[in-house]
C-alpha positions in Angstrom: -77.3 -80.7 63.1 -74.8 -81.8 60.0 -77.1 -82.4 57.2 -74.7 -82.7 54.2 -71.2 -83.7 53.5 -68.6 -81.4 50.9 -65.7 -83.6 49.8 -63.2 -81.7 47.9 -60.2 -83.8 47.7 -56.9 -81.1 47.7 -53.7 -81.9 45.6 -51.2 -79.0 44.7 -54.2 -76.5 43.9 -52.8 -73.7 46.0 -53.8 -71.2 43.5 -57.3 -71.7 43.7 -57.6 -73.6 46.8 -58.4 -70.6 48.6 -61.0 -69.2 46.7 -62.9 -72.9 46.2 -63.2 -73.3 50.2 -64.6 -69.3 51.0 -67.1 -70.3 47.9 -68.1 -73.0 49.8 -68.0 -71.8 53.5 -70.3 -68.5 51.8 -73.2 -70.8 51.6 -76.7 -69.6 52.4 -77.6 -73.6 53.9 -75.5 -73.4 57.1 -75.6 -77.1 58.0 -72.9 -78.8 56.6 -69.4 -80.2 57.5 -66.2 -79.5 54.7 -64.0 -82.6 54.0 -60.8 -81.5 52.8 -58.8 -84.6 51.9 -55.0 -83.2 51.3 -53.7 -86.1 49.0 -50.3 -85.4 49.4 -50.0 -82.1 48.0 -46.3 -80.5 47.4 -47.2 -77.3 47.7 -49.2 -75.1 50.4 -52.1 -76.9 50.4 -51.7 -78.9 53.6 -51.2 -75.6 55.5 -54.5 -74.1 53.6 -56.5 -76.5 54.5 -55.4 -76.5 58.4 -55.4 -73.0 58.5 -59.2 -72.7 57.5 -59.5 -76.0 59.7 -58.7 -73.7 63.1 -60.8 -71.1 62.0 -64.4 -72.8 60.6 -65.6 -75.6 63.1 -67.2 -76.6 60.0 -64.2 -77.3 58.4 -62.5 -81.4 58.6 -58.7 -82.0 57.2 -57.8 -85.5 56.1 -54.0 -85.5 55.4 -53.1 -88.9 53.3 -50.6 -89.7 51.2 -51.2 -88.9 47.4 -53.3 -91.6 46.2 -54.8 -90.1 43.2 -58.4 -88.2 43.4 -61.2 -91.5 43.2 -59.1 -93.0 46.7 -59.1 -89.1 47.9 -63.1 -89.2 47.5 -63.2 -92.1 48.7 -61.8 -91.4 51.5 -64.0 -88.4 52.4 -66.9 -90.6 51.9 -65.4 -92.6 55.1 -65.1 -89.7 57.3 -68.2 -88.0 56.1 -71.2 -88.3 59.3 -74.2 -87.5 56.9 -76.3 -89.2 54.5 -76.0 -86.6 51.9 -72.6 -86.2 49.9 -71.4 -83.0 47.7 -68.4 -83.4 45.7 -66.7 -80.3 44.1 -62.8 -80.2 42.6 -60.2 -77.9 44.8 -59.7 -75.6 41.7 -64.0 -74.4 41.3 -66.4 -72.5 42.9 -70.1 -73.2 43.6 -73.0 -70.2 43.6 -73.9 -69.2 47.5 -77.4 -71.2 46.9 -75.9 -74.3 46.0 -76.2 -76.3 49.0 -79.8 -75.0 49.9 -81.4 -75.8 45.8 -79.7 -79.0 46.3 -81.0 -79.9 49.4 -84.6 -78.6 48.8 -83.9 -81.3 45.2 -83.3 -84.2 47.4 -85.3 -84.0 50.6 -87.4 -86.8 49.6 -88.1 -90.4 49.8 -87.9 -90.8 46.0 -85.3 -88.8 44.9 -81.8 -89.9 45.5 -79.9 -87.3 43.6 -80.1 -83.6 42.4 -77.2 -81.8 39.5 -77.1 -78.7 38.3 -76.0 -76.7 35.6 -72.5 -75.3 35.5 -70.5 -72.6 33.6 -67.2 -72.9 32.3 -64.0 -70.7 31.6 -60.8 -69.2 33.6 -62.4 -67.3 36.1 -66.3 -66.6 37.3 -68.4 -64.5 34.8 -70.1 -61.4 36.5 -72.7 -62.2 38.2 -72.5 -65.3 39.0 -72.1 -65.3 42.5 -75.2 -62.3 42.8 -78.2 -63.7 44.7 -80.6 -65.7 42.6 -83.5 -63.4 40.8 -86.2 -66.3 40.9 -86.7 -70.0 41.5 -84.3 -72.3 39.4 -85.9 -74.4 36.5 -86.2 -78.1 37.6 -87.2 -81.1 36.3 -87.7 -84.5 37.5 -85.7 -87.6 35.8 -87.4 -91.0 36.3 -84.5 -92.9 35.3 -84.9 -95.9 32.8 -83.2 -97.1 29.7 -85.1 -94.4 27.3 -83.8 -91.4 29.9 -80.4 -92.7 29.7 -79.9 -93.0 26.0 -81.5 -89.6 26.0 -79.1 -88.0 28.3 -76.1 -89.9 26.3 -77.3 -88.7 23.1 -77.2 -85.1 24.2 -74.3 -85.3 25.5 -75.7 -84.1 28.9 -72.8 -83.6 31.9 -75.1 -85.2 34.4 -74.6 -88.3 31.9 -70.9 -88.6 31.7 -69.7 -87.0 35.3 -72.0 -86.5 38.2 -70.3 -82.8 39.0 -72.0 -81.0 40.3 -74.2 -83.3 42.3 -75.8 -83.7 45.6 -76.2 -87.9 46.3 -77.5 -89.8 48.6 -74.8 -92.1 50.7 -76.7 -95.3 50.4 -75.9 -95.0 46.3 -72.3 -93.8 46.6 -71.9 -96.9 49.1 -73.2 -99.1 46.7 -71.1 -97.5 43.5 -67.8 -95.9 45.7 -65.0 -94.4 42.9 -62.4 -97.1 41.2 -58.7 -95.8 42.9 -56.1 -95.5 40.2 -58.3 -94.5 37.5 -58.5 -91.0 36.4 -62.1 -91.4 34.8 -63.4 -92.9 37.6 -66.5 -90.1 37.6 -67.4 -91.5 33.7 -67.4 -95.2 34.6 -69.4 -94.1 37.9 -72.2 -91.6 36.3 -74.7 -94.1 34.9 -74.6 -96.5 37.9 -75.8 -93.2 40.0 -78.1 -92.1 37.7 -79.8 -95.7 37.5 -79.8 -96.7 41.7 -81.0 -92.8 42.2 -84.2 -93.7 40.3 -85.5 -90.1 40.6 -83.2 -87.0 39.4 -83.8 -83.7 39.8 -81.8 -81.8 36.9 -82.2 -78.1 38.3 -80.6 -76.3 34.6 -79.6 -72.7 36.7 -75.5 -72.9 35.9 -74.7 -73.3 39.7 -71.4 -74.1 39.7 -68.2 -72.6 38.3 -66.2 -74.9 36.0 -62.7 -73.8 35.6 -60.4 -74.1 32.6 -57.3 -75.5 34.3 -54.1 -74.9 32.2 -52.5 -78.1 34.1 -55.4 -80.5 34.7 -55.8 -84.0 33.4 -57.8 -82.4 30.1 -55.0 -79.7 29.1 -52.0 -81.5 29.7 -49.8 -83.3 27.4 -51.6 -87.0 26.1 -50.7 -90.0 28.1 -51.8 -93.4 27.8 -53.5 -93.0 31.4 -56.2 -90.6 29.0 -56.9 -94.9 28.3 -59.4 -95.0 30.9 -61.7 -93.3 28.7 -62.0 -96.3 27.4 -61.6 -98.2 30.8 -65.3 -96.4 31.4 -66.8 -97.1 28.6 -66.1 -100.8 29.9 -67.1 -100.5 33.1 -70.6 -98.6 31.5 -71.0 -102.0 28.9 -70.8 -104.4 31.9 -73.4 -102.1 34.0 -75.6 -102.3 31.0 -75.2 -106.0 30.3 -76.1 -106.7 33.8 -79.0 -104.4 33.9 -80.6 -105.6 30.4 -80.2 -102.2 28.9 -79.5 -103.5 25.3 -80.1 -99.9 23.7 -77.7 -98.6 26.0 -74.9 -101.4 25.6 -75.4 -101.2 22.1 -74.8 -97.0 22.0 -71.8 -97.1 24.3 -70.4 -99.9 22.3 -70.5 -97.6 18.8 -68.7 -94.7 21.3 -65.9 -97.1 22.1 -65.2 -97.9 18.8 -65.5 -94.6 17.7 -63.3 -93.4 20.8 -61.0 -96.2 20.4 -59.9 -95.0 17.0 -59.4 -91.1 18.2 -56.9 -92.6 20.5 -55.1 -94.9 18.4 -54.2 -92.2 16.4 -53.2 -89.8 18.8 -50.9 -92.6 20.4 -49.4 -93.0 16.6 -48.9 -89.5 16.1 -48.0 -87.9 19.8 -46.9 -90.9 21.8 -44.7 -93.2 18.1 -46.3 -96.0 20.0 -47.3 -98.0 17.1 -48.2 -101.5 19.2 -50.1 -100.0 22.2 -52.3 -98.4 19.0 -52.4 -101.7 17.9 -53.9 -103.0 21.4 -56.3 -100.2 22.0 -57.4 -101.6 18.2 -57.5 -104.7 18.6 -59.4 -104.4 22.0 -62.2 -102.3 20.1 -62.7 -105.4 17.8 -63.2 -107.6 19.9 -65.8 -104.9 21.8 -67.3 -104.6 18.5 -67.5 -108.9 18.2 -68.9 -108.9 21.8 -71.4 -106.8 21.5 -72.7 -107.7 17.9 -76.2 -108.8 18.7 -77.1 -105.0 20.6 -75.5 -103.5 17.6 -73.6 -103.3 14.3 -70.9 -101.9 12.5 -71.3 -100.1 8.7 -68.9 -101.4 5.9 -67.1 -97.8 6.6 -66.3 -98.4 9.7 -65.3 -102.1 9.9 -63.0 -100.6 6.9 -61.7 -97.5 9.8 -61.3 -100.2 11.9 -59.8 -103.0 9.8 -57.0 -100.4 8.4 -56.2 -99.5 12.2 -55.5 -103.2 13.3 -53.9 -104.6 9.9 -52.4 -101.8 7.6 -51.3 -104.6 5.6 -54.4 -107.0 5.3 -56.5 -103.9 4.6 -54.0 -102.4 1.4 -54.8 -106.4 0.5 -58.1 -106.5 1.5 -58.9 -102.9 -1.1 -56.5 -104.3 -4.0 -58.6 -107.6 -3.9 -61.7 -105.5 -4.0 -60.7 -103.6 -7.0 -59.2 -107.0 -9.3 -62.6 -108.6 -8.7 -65.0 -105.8 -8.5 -63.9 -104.6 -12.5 -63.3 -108.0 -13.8 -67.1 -108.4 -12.6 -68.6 -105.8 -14.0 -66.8 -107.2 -17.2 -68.8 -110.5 -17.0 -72.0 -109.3 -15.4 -73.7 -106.2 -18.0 -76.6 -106.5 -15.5 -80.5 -107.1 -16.8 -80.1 -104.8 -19.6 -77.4 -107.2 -21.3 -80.1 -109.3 -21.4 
């Protein structure tokens, strides 16, 4: 019987497609079906994936045109036949116990997802695929507002992307990825997190991260690098909705915070002074809706004040400087007295 679900959605990977799928088809838990969605690849991926499709029963191609990786998953998702979905990107590797901690992590009522630990770098560190010396560390997440600003604040992975994972299909129907976005896994993260209820964090680094030279992260900065900030959105809305006025608050501060980074990037790399403007201009008005969960220090209304209006700000300071010497020329404070 099929217990479990692998999505890896495939686009012009070639190079490590190869050794992603024999990670996976290595695994110690036997029952599981392999979703390869081929999103229009131009390379040999298509071929890959059919190839390993004739040899492994296990193994299911879904040849689409290229859609972008959240429609890809998506997609998986709709010709998966379990309850339990894995997602893992076509250029990493998982540990040959994977699949069996995971599904030890969520076979029960109350738990609705597992994540694990993962390692990062250009290629496997020794060891890492050598059998498992003693039962994984694991703890249990009961998820509610404190947990979440916890995670946040230590800038846990499970918080921001929910690779690696193992999830129930209930949630992911109820929170599928956005198509078109290429953050779609930080907008999505929280929303899991929150309808899983119960987490099991297992800490053992499980899963092989690799440092891809031509990935989203490492190429040149675009504007589509915006959805960072298209997350964060999606993440103050969730919050709104759910009441979470510590969290609202906290992702608030990071969009303004992140907003900035980018505005100067798109000055400096992109000479786009009027989309910096926008991204700006959009941050204040983040900050103006979300004054009551939280508020701005006089530095940084000042950062971003000088980001939005150069001009008003140089006006702003010289203003500040006229009347802030000409009153400590009238005011000698109580000891003039």
């Amino acid at each position: 019987m099929t217990e479990v679900s692998i999505i890896v959605p495939v686009y012009n990977a070639e190079k490590y497609l190869r050794p992603c799928i024999d990670s996976i088809l290595n695994q110690s838990f036997p029952d599981f079906e392999l979703i390869l969605v081929d999103d229009g690849s131009s390379d040999d991926c298509g071929r890959i994936c059919d190839e390993y499709a004739e040899t492994d029963s296990r193994v299911v191609v879904v040849h689409q045109k290229n859609t972008g990786q959240a429609a890809a998953r998506n997609a998986g998702v709709s010709t998966a036949n379990t309850d339990l979905l894995c997602f893992l990107d076509a250029d990493d590797m998982v540990h040959p116990s994977l699949l069996d901690i995971f599904y030890c992590a969520v076979n029960s009522a109350e738990v609705g997802m597992a994540a694990c630990g993962r390692v990062q770098g250009e290629k496997p560190p020794d060891g890492f695929f050598d059998p498992l010396e003693k039962e994984p560390e694991a703890n249990r997440l009961y998820i509610d507002e404190g947990v979440l600003l916890e995670l946040m604040e230590k800038q846990e992975t499970v918080y921001w992307t929910p690779f690696p994972c193992m999830i129930k299909r209930r949630i992911f129907e109820e929170y599928p990825f956005t198509p078109g976005r290429i953050m779609e896994d930080n907008a999505i993260a929280c929303k899991w997190l929150t309808a899983a209820k119960c987490v099991v964090q297992i800490r053992e680094p499980l899963y092989f991260y690799r440092d891809n030279p031509t990935g989203t992260m490492h190429t040149a900065f675009s504007p589509k690098r915006l959805d960072f900030l298209w997350a964060l959105e999606e993440q103050l809305r969730f919050y709104q909705a759910c009441g979470y006025a510590q969290m609202q608050g906290a992702v608030a501060r990071e969009y303004i915070r992140s907003a900035l980074w980018f505005a100067k990037r798109i000055r400096t790399e992109l000479n786009d002074p009027k989309l910096s403007r926008r991204v700006v201009r959009r941050a204040v008005r983040i900050a103006v809706n979300n004054k009551k969960v939280f508020s701005l220090s006089a530095g940084e209304k000042d950062k971003l004040l000088k980001a939005a209006h150069p001009l008003l700000f140089r006006i702003r300071k010289k203003i500040r400087n006229l009347f802030g010497s000409r009153i400590k020329k009238k005011d000698p404070g109580p000891s003039g007295k």
